[in-house]
Structures are given as C-alpha cells and as structure tokens.
N, CA, C, O and CB atoms as a CASP TS submission, in Angstrom:
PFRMAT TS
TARGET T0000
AUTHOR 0000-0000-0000
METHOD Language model
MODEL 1
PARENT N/A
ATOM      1  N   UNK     1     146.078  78.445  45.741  1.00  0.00           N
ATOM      2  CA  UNK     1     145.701  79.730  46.302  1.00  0.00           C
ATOM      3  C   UNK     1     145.847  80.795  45.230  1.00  0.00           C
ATOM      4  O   UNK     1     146.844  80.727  44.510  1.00  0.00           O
ATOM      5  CB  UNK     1     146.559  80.071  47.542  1.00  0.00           C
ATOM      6  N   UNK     2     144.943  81.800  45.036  1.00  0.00           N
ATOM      7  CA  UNK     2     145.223  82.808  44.590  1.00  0.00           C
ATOM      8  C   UNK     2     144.694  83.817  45.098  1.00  0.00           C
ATOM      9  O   UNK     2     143.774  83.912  45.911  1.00  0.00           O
ATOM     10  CB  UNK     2     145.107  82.781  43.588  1.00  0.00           C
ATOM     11  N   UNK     3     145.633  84.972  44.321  1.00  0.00           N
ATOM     12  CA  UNK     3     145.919  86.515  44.674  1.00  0.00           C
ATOM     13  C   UNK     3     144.321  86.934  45.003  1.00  0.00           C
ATOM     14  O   UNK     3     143.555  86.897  44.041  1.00  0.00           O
ATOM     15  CB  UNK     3     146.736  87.549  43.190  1.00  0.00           C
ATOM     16  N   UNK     4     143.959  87.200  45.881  1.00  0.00           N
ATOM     17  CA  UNK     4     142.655  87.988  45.909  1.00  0.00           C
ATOM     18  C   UNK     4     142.036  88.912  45.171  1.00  0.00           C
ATOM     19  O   UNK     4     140.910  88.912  44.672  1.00  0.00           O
ATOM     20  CB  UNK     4     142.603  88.507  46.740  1.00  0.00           C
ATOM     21  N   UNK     5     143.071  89.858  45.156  1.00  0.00           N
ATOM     22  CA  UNK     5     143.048  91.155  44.141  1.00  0.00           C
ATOM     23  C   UNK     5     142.976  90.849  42.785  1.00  0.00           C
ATOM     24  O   UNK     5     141.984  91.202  42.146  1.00  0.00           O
ATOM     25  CB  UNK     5     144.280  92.033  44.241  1.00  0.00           C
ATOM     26  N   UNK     6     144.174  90.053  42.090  1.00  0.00           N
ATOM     27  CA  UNK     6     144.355  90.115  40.949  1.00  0.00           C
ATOM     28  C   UNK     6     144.562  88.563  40.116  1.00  0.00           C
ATOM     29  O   UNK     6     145.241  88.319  39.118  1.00  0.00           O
ATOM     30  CB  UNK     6     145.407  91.040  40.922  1.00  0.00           C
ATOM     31  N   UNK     7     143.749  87.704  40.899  1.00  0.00           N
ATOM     32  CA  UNK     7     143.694  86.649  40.965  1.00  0.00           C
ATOM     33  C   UNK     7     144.917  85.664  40.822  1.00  0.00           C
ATOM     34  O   UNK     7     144.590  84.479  40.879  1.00  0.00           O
ATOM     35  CB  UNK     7     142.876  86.540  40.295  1.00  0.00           C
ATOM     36  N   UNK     8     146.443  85.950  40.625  1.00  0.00           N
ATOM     37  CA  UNK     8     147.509  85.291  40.357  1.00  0.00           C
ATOM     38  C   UNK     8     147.694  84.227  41.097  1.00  0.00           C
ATOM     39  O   UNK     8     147.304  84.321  42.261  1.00  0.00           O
ATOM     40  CB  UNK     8     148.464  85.980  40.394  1.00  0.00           C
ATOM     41  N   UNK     9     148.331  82.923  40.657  1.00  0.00           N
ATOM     42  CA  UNK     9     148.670  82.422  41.420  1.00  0.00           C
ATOM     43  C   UNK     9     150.210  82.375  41.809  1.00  0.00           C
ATOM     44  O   UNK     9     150.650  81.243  42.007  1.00  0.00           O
ATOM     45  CB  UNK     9     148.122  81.555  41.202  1.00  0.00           C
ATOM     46  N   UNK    10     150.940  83.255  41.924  1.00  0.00           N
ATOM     47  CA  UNK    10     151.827  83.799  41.912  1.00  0.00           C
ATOM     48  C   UNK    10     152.067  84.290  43.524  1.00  0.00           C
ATOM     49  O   UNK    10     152.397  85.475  43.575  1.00  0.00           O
ATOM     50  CB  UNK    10     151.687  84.677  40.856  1.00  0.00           C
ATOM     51  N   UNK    11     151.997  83.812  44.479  1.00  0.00           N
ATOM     52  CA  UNK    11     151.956  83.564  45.470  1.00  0.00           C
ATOM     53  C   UNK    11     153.275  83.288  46.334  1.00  0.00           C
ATOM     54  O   UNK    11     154.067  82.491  45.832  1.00  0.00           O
ATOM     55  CB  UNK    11     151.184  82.789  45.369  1.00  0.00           C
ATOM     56  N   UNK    12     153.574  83.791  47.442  1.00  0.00           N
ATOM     57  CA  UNK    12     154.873  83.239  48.485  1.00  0.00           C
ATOM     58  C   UNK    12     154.652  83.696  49.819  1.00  0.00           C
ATOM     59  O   UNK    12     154.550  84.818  50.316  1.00  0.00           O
ATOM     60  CB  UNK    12     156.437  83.823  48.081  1.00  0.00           C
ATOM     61  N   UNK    13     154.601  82.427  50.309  1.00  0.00           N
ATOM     62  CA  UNK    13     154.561  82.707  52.096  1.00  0.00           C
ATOM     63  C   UNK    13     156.146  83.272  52.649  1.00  0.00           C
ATOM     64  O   UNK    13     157.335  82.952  52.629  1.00  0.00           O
ATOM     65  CB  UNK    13     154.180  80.897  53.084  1.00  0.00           C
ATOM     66  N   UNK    14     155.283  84.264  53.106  1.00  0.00           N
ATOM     67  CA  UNK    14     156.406  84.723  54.008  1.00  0.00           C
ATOM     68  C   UNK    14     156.236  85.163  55.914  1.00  0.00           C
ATOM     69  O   UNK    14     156.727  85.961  56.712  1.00  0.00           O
ATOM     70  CB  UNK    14     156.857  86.084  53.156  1.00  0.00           C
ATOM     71  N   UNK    15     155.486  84.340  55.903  1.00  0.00           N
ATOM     72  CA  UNK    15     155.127  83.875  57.582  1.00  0.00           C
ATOM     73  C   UNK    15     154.043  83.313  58.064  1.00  0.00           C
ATOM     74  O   UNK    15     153.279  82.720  57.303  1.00  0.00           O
ATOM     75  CB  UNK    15     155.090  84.875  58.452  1.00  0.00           C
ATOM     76  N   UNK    16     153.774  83.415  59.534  1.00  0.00           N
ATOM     77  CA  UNK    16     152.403  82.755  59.512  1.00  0.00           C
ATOM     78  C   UNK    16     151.325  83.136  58.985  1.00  0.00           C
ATOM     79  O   UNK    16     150.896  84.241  59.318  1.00  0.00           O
ATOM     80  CB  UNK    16     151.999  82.582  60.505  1.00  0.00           C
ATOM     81  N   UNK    17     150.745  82.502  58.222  1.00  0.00           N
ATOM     82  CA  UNK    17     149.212  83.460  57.925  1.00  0.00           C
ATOM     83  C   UNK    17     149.806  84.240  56.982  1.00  0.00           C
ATOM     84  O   UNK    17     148.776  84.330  56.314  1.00  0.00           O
ATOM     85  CB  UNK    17     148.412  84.527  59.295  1.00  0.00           C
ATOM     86  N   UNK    18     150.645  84.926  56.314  1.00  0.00           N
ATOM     87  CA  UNK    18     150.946  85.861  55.874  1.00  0.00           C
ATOM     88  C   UNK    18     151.531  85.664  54.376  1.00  0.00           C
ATOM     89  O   UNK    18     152.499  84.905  54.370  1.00  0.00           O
ATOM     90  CB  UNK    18     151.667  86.385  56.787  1.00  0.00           C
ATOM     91  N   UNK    19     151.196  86.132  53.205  1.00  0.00           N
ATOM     92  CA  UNK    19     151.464  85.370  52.078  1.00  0.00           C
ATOM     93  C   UNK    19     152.009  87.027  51.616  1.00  0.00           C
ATOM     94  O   UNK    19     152.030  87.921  52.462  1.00  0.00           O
ATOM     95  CB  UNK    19     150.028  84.326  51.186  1.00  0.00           C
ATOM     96  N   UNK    20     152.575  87.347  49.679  1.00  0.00           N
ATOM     97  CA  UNK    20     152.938  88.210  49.459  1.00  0.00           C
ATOM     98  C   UNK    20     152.436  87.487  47.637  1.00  0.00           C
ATOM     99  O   UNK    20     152.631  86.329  47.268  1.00  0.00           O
ATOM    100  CB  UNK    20     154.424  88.643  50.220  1.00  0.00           C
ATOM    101  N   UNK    21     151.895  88.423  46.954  1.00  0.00           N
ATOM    102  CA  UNK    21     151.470  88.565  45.890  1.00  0.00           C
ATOM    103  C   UNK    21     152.763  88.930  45.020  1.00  0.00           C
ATOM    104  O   UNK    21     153.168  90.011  45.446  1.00  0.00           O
ATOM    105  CB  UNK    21     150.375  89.466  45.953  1.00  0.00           C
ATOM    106  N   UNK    22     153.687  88.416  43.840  1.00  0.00           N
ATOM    107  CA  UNK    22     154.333  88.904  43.369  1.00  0.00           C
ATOM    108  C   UNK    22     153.711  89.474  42.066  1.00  0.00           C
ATOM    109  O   UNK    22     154.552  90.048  41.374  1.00  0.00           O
ATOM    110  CB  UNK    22     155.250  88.212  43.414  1.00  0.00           C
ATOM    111  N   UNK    23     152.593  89.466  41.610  1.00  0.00           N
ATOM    112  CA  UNK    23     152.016  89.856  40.671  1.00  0.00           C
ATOM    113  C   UNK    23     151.536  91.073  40.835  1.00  0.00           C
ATOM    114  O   UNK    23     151.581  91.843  39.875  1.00  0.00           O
ATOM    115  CB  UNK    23     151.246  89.102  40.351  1.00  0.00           C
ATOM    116  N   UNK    24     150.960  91.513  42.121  1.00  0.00           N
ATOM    117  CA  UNK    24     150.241  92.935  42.354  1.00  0.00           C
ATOM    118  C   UNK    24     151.083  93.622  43.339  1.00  0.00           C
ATOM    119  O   UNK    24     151.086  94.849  43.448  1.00  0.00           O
ATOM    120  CB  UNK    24     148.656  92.843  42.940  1.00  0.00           C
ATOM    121  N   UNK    25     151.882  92.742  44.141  1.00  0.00           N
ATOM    122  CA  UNK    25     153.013  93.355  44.980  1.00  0.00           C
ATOM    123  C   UNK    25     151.853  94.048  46.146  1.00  0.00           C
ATOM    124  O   UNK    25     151.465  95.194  46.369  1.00  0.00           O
ATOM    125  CB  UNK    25     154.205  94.664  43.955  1.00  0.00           C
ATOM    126  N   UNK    26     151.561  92.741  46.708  1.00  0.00           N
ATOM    127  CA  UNK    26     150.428  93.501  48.180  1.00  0.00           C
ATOM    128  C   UNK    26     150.435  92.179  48.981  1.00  0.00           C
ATOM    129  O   UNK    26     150.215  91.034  48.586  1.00  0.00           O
ATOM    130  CB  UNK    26     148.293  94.114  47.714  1.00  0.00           C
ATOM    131  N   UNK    27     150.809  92.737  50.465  1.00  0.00           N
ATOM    132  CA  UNK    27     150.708  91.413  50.799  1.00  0.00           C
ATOM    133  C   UNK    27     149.227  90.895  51.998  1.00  0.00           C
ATOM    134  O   UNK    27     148.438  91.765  52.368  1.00  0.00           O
ATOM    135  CB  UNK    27     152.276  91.159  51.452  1.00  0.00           C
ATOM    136  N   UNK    28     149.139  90.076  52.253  1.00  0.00           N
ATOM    137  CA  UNK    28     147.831  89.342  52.157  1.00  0.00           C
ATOM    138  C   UNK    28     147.826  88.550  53.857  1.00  0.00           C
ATOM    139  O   UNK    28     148.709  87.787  54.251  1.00  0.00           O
ATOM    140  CB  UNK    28     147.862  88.059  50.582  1.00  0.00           C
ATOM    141  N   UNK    29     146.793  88.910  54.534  1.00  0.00           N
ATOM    142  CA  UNK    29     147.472  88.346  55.908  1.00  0.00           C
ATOM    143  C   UNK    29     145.783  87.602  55.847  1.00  0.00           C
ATOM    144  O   UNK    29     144.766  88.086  55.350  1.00  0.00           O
ATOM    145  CB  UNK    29     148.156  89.756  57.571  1.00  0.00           C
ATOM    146  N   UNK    30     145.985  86.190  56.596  1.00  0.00           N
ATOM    147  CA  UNK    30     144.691  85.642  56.893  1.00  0.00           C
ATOM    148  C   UNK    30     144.350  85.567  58.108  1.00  0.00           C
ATOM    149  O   UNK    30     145.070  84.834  58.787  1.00  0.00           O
ATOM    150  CB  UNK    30     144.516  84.513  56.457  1.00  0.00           C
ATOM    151  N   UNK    31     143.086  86.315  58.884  1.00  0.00           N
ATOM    152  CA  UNK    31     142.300  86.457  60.061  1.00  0.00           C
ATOM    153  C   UNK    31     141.287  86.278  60.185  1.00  0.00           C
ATOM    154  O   UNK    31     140.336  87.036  59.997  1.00  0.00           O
ATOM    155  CB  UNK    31     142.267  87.272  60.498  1.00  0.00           C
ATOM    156  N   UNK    32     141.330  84.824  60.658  1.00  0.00           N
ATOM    157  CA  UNK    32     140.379  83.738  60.945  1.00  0.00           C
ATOM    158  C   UNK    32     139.518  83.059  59.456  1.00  0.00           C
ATOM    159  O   UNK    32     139.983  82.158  58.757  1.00  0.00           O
ATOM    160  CB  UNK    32     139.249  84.458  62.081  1.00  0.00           C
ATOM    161  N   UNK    33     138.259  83.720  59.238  1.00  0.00           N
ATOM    162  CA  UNK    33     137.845  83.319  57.335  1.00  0.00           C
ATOM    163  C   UNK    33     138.287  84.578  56.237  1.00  0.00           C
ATOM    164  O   UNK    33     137.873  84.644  55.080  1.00  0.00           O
ATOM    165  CB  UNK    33     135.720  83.166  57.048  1.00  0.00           C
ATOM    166  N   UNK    34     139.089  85.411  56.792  1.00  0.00           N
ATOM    167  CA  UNK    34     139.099  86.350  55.800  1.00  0.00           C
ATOM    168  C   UNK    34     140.229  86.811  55.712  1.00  0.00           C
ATOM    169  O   UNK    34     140.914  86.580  56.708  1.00  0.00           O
ATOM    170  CB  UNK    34     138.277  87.288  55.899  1.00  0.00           C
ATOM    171  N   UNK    35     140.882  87.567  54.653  1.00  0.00           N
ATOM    172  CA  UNK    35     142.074  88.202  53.756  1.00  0.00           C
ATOM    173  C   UNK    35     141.988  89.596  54.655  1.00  0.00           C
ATOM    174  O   UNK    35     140.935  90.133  54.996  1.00  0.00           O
ATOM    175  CB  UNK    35     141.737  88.389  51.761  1.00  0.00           C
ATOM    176  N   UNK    36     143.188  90.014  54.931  1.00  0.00           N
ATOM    177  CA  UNK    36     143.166  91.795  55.259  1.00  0.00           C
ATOM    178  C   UNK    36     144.457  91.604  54.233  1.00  0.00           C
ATOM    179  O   UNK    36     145.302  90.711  54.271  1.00  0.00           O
ATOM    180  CB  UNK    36     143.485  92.675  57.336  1.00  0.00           C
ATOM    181  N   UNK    37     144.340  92.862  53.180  1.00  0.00           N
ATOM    182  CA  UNK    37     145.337  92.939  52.561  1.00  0.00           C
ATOM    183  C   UNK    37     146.008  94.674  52.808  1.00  0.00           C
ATOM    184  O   UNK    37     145.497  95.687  53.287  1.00  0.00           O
ATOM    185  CB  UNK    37     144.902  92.430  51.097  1.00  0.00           C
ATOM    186  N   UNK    38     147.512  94.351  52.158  1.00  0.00           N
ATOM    187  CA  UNK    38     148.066  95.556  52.359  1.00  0.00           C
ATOM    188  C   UNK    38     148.811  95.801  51.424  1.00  0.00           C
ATOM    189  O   UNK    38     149.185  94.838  50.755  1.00  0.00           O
ATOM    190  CB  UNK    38     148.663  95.720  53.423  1.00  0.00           C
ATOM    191  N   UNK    39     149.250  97.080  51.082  1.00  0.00           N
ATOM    192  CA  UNK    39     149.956  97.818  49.943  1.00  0.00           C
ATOM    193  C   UNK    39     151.686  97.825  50.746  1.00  0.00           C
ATOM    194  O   UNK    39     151.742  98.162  51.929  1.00  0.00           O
ATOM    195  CB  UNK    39     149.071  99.713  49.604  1.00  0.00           C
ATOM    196  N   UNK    40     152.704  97.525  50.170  1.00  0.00           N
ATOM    197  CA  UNK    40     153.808  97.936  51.079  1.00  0.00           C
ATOM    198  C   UNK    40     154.630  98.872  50.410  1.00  0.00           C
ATOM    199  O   UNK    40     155.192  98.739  49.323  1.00  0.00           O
ATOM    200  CB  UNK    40     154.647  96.797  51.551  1.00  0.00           C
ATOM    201  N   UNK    41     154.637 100.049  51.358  1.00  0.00           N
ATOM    202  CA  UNK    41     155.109 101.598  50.662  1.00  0.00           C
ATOM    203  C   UNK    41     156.390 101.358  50.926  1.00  0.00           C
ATOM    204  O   UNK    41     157.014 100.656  51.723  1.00  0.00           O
ATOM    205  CB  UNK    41     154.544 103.200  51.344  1.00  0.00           C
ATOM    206  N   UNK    42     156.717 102.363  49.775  1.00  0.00           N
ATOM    207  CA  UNK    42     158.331 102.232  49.379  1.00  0.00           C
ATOM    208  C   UNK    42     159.434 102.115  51.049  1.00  0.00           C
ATOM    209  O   UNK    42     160.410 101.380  51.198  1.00  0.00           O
ATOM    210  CB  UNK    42     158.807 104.047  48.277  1.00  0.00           C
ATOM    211  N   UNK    43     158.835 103.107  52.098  1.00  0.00           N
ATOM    212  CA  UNK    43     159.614 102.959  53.218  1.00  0.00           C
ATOM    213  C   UNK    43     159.298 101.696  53.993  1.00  0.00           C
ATOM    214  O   UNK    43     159.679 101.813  55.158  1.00  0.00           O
ATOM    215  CB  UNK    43     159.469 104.116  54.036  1.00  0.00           C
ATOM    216  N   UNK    44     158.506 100.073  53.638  1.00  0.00           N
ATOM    217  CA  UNK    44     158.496  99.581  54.339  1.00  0.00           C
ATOM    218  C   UNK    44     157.321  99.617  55.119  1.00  0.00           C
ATOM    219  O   UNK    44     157.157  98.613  55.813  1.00  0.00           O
ATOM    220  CB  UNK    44     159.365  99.757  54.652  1.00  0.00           C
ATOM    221  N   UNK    45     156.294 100.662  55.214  1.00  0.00           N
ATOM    222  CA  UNK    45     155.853 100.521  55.872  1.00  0.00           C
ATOM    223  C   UNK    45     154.144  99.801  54.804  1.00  0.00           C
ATOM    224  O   UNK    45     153.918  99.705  53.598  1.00  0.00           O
ATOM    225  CB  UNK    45     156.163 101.761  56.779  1.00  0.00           C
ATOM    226  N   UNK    46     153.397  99.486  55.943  1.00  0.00           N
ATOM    227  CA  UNK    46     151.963  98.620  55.051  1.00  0.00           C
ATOM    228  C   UNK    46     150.639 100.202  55.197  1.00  0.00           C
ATOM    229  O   UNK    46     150.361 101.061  56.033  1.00  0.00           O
ATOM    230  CB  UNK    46     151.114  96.463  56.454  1.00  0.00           C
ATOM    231  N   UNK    47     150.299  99.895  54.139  1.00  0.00           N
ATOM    232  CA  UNK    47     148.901 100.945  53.941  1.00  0.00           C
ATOM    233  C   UNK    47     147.315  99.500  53.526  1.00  0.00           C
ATOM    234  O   UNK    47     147.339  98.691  52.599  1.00  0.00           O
ATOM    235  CB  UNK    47     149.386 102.476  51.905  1.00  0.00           C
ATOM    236  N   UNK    48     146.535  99.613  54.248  1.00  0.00           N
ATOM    237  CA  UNK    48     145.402  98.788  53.966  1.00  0.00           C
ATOM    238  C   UNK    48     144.702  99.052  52.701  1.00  0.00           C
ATOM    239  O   UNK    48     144.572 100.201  52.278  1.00  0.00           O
ATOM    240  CB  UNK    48     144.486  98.897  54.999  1.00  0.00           C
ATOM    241  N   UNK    49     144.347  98.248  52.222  1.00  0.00           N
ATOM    242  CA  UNK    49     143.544  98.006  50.978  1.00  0.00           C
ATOM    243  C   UNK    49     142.286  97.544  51.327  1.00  0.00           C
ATOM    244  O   UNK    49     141.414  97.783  50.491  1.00  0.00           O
ATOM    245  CB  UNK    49     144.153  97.043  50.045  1.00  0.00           C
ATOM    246  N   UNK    50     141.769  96.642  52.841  1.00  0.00           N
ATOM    247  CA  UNK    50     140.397  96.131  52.817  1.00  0.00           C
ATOM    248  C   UNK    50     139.613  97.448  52.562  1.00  0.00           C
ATOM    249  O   UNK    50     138.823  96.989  51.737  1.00  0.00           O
ATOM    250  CB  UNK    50     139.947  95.323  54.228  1.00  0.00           C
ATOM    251  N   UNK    51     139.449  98.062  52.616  1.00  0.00           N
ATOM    252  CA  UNK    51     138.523  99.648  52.153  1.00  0.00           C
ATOM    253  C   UNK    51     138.062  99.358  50.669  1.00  0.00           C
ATOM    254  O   UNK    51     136.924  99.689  50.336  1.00  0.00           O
ATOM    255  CB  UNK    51     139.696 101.383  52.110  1.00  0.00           C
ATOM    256  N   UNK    52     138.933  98.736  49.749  1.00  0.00           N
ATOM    257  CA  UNK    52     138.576  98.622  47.994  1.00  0.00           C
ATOM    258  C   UNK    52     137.855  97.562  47.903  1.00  0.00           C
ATOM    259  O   UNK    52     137.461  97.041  46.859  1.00  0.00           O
ATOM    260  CB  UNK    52     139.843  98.412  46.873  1.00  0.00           C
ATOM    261  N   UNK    53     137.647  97.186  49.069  1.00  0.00           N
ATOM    262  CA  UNK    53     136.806  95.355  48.843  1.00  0.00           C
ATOM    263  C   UNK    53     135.726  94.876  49.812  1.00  0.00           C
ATOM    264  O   UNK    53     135.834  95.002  51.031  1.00  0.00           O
ATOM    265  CB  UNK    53     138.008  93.957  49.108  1.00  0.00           C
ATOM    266  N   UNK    54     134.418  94.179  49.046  1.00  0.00           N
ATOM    267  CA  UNK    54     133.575  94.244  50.112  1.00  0.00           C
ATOM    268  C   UNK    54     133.761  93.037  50.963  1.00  0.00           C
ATOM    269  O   UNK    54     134.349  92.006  50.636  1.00  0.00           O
ATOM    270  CB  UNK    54     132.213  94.399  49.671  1.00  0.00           C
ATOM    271  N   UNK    55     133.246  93.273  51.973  1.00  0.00           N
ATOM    272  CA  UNK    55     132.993  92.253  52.983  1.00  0.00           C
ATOM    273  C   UNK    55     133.095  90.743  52.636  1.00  0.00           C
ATOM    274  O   UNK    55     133.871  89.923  53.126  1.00  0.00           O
ATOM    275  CB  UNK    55     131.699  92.482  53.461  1.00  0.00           C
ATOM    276  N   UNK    56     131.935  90.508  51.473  1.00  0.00           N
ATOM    277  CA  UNK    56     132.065  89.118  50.754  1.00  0.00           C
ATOM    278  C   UNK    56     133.453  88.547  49.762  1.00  0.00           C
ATOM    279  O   UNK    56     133.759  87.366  49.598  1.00  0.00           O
ATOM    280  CB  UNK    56     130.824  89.142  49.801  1.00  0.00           C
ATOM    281  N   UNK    57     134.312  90.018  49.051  1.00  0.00           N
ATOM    282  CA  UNK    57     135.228  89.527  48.565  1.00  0.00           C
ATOM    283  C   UNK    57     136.354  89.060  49.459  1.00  0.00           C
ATOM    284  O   UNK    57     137.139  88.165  49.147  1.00  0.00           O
ATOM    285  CB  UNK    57     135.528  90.295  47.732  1.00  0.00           C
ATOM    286  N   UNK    58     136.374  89.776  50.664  1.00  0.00           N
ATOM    287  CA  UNK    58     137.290  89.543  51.520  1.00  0.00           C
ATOM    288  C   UNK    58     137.313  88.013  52.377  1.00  0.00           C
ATOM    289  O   UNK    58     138.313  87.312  52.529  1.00  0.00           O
ATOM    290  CB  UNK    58     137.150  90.684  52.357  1.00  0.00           C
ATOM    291  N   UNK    59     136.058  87.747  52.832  1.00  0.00           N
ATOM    292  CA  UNK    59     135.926  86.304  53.021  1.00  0.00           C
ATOM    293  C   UNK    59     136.601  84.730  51.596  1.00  0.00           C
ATOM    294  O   UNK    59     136.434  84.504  50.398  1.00  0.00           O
ATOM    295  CB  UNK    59     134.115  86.370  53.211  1.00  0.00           C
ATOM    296  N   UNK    60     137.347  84.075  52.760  1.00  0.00           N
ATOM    297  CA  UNK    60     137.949  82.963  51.912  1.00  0.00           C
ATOM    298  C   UNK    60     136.986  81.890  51.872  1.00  0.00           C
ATOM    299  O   UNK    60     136.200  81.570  52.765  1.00  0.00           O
ATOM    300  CB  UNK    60     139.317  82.422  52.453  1.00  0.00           C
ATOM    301  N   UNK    61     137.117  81.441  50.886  1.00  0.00           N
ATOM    302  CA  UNK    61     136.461  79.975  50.334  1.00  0.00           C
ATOM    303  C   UNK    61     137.280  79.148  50.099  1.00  0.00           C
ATOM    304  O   UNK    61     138.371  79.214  49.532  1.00  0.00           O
ATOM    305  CB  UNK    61     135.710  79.942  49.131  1.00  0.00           C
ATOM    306  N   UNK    62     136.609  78.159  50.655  1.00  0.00           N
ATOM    307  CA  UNK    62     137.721  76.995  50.240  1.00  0.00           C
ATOM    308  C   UNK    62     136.922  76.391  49.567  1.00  0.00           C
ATOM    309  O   UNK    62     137.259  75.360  48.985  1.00  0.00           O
ATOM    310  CB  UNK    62     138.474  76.032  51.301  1.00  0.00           C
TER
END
C-alpha cells in the first residue's frame, strides 16, 4: 500500500479502514473504492484534504 498523497510506503493501520501516513502525517480512511483523506490539527481534531484531489486520484486500484 501506499501513501496516496505522497506515495510512501510508510504506512500504519490504526483501525478499521483507517490507515495513518507517517511520511506526510495525514490520515487516510477507505469508503467503499476510494481514499477520503485528512490532515490532523494540532488539537486532534481532522480537516479534509479530498478537495486537493480529483475524483480519479481518490479512487483505489488494486
């Protein structure tokens, strides 16, 4: 698997569906064929990133 964003494979699950990028520090949730990714702000909380990415990058390939 790799980082969507920044292609790493630098990768760690940390729940269902839910992976965390240690290379770009964003974490990465999978819904249904596609990536919704998120930025996690200093308080914890998640800010979305699918807005920087089109439709096709966001879809997974296997």
């Amino acid at each position: 698997m790799h980082c969507p964003n920044c292609r790493s494979k630098d990768i760690g699950k940390i729940g269902t569906q839910q992976y965390y990028c240690w290379n770009c520090f964003i974490e990465i949730t999978m819904l249904g064929n596609e990536w919704n990714l998120h930025q996690v702000e200093a308080d914890g909380s998640l800010s979305s990133l699918d807005d920087l990415f089109t439709a096709d990058e966001r879809k997974i390939h296997w």
